[in-house]
C-alpha positions as CSV (number, residue, x, y, z in Angstrom):
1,X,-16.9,27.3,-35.5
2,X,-15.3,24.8,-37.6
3,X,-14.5,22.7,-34.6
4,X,-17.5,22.8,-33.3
5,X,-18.9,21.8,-36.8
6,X,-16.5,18.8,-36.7
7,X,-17.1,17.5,-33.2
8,X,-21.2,17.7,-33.8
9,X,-19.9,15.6,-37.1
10,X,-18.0,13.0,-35.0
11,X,-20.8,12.8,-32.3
12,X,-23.9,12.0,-35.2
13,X,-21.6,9.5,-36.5
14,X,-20.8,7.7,-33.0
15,X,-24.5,7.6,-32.4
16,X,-25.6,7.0,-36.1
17,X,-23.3,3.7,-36.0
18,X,-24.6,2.6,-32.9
19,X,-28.1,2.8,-34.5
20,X,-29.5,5.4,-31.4
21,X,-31.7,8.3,-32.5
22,X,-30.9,11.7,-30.7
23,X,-33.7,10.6,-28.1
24,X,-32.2,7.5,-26.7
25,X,-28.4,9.2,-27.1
26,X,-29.5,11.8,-25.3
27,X,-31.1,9.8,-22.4
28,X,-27.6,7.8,-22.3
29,X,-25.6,10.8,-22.0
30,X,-28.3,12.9,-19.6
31,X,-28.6,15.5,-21.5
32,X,-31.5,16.6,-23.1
33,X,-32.5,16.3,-27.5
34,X,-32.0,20.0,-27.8
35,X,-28.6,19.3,-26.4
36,X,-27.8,16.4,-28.9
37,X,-28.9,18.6,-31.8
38,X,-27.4,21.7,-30.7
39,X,-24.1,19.9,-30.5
40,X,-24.2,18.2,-33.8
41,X,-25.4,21.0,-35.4
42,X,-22.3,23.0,-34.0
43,X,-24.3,25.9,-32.4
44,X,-22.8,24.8,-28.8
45,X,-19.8,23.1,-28.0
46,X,-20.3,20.4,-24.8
47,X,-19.2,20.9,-21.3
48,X,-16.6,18.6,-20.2
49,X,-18.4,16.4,-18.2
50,X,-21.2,16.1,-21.0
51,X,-18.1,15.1,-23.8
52,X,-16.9,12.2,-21.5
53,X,-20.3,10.8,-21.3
54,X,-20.9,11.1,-25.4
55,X,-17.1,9.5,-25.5
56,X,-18.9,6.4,-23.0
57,X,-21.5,5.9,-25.4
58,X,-19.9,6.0,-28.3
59,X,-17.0,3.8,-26.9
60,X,-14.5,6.2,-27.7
61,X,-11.6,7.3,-25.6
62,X,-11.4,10.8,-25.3
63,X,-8.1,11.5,-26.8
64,X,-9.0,8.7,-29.6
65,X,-12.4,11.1,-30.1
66,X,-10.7,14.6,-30.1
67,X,-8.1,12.9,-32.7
68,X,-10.4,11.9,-35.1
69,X,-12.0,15.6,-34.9
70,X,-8.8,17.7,-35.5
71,X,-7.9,14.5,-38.3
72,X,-11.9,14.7,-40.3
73,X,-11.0,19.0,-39.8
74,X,-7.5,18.1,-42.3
């Protein structure tokens, strides 16, 4: 759960910087609000091809994105 915690964590803050509300982040990614909110709330963790589209957004690598969630879980 922790991870999950941390992920949702490094996801609001990809799309808080950016300056997108959960509506226009989710419409970016394709995946519906309830998504978005679920995720940064850690209640669900993303599929695959859903984390490589948040990754796209945000401008983040993958590896660079999963780095800086296992670093902020330190």
């Amino acid at each position: 759960m922790v991870l999950l915690n941390k992920l949702g964590d490094a996801m609001r803050k990809g799309r808080k910087e950016r300056g997108l509300t959960q509506e226009k982040f989710a419409e970016m990614c394709g995946i519906s609000i309830r998504e978005v909110s679920n995720i940064e709330n850690g209640r669900t963790e993303p599929k695959f091809g859903t984390l490589i589209s948040i990754c796209q957004v945000c401008n983040i690598g993958i590896e660079e994105f999963i780095t800086q969630t296992n670093e902020e879980e330190k």
